[in-house]
N, C-alpha and C positions, 0 to 999 in steps of 0.2 A: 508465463506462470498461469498455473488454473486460478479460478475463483475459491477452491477450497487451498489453494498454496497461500493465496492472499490472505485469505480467512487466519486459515492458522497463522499466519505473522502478526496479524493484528494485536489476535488474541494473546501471543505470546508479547508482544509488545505492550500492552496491560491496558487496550482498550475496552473502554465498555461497550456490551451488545449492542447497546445503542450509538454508538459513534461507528462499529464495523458494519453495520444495518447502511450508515449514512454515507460511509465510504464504498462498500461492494456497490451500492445501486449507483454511484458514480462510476464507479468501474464497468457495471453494465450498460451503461447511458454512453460513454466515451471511449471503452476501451481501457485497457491498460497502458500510464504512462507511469514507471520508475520516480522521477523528477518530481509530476506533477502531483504523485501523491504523497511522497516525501516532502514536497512544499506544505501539504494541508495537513502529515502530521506535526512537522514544528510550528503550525501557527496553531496547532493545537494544546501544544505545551509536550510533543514527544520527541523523541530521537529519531531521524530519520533510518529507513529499513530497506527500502527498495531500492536504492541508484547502486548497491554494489551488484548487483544481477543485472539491472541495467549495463554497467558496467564491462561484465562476462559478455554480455552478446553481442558487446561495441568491439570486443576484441576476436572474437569467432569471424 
């Protein structure tokens, strides 16, 4: 996924500017992991978003 694919899930996912600020520059520091960020939004209080793509490219 791009950074602007991850953007817009956030935002549709109802984070604020400032929690997608603190999650992309993780994402830029690490890389993208599925898992890992879906860990940090339910310890956020969100529904997880990313392991279903994750998901797609375990089966490709």
């Amino acid at each position: 996924m791009t950074i602007e694919e991850v953007e817009f899930e956030l935002e549709m996912a109802g984070l604020s500017r400032e929690q997608q600020i603190k999650l992309l520059s993780s994402i830029r520091r690490s890389g993208f992991d599925a898992k890992a960020l879906d860990k940090k939004l339910l310890l956020m209080g969100f529904a997880p978003v990313f392991t279903i793509y994750d998901d797609k490219e375990e089966d490709s």
